[in-house]
N, C-alpha and C positions, 0 to 999 in steps of 0.2 A: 223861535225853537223849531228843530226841526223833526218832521214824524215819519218816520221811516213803515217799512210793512212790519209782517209782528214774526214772519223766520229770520229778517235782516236783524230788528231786536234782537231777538232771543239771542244771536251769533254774537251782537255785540256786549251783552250783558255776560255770557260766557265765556269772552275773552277768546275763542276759537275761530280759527279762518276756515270759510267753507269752500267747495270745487265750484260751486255755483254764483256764490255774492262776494266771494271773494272773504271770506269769513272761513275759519274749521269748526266745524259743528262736534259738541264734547262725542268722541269715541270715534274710532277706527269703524269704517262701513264690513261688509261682511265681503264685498266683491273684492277691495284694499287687501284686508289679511290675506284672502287665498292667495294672492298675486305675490304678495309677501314673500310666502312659504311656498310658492313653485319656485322663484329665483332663488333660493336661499337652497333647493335642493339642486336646481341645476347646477349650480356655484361648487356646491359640495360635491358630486358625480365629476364635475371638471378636473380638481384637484384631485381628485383620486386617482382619475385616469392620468394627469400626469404625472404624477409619483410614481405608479407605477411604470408608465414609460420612462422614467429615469432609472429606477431601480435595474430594470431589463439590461437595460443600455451600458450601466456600468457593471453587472455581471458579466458581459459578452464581451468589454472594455479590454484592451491590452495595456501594458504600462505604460507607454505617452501618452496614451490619451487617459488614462486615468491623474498624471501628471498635471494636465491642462485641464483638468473639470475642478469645481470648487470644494473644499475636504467636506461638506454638505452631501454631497451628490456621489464618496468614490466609496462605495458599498458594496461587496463582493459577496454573491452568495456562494456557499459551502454546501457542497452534499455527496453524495454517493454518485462514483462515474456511472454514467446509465448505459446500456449495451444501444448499439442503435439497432432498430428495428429488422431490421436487413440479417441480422443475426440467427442462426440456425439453432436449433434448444437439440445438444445430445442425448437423445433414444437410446443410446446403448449402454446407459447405467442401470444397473438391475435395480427395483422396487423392494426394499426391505422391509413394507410395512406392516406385514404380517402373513400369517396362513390364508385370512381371509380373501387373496388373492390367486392362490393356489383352488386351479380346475381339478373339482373330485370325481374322479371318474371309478366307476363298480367293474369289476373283472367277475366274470360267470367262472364258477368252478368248471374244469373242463371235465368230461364223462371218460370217467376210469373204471377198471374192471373191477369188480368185489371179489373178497376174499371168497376163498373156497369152502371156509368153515360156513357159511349165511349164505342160506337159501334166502332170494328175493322172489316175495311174492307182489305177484302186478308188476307197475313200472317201474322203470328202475327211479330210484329214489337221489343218484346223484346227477341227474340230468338238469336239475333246478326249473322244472317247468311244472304250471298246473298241467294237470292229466284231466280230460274228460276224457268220462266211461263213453265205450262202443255199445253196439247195440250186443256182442257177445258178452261182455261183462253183465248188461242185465237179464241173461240167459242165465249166465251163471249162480246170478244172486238167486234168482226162482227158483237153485235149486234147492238150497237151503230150507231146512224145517225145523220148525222148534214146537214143541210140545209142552203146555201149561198147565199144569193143574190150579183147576178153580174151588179146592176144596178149603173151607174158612179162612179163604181170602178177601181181603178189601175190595170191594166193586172200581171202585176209583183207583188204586194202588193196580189192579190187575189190566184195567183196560189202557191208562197210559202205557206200561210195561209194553201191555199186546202193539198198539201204536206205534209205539217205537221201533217196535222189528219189525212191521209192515213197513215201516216209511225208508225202512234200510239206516236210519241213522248210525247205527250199531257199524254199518262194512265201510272200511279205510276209503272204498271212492264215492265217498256219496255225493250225489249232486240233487239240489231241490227239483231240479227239472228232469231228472230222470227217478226211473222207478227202478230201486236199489234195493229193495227190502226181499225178506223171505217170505214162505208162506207159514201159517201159526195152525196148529192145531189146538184148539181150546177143550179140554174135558172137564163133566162136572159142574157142569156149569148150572145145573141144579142147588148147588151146596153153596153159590156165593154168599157174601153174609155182604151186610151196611153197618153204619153205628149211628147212637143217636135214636130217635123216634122214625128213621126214614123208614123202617120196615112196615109202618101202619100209613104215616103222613107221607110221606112221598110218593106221587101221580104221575102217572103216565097217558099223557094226551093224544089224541088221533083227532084228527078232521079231514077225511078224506073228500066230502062233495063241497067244501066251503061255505053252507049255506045254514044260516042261522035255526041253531039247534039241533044243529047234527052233530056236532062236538061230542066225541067218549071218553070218558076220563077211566080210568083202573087204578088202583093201589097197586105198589111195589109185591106185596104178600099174593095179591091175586092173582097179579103175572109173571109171577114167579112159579106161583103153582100151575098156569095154564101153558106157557111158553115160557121159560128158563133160559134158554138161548137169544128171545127176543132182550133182555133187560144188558146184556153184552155188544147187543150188538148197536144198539142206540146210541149205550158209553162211546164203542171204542170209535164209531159213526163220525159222531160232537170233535174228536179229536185229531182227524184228518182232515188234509184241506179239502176245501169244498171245489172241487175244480174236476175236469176227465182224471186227471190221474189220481186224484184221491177215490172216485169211485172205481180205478183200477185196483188200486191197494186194497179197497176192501173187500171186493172177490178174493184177495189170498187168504179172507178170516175162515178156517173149518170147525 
């Protein structure tokens, strides 16, 4: 009897022949398959590639030679004649595809004379331009005066009012940066009224040295009966900007 080693065994009890004893051992190695399935793609990419060289060849074929190829191989593709490239694209058909293409362009009214019935005051109004005021336009507005009586009127209702004709908002050229307004004469200003509890609870603060405890406080009632013109002019104060030209404006308060 003869005793073989025990992988030569095994190969022969499995019936498989291997790379090494001359035996195949049960199942495909794993380095076998891959090698497999790389030939098996390269094989397939071949075929492709000539099919498709055949196909080319009998598209571009003339009738003898489509005669002499085999009825396998005489396949004529079909499509739309293509311009060749060398081809120029005509610019001179106009674009129908909508307004959205159309340049909008604004025309300026042009400056015409005014009828003679309409007096124009200031600029003339069909020039279409903003106008800033000169420095005689703010001559002019200074010279305006209005006159208010403060008699049981609203403290608050009177002094934006007054504000407003200071700051010139009221005159057709007003500009933030220039000082537009008139000057106000306020009378009466004794008789203001409030509403509400303000005439007892509502205070009026001073702190003129900054330094703790020196703070004055007054009642509305108080300084009303001491200074009458001060409790207007705080209002109308709060309501103008805080800038040189707001403390321009309110030198026009009288």
């Amino acid at each position: 009897r003869c005793i073989l080693p025990p992988r030569l065994s095994r190969g022969l009890r499995l019936g498989n022949k291997d790379s090494m004893t001359g035996y195949r051992a049960f199942g495909n190695s794993p380095a076998r398959s891959n090698m497999q399935r790389t030939l098996v793609t390269v094989a397939g990419v071949a075929g492709a590639a000539l099919l498709l060289l055949a196909l080319s060849s009998a598209s571009t074929a003339k009738a003898p030679e489509l005669a002499a190829m085999p009825m396998t191989m005489r396949t004529v593709v079909h499509g739309p004649a293509l311009a060749p490239r060398t081809a120029r694209i005509d610019r001179s058909v106009p674009c129908n595809v909508g307004k959205n293409h159309v340049r909008r362009t604004t025309l300026t009214v042009e400056k015409g004379d005014m009828p003679q019935d309409i007096t124009v005051i200031g600029p003339d109004p069909l020039q279409r331009k903003s106008y800033y005021p000169k420095l005689a336009d703010v001559k002019a507005a200074k010279e305006t005066w209005f006159v208010l009586d403060a008699e049981d009127q609203i403290l608050g209702r009177l002094a934006s009012l007054a504000a407003t004709l200071v700051m010139g908002k009221w005159h057709p050229l007003f500009q933030p940066s220039m000082n537009m307004g008139g000057n106000v004469v306020i009378i009466n200003a004794d008789k203001i009224k409030v509403t509400g509890r303000k005439y007892t609870d509502k205070l009026y603060k001073r702190h003129v040295t900054g330094r703790p405890g020196s703070m004055k406080t007054e009642a509305f009632r108080d300084l009303q009966a001491r200074i009458p013109e001060r409790i207007l002019e705080v209002a109308i104060k709060g309501m103008l900007p805080k800038t040189r030209l707001g403390r321009e404006q309110f030198k026009q308060i009288h």
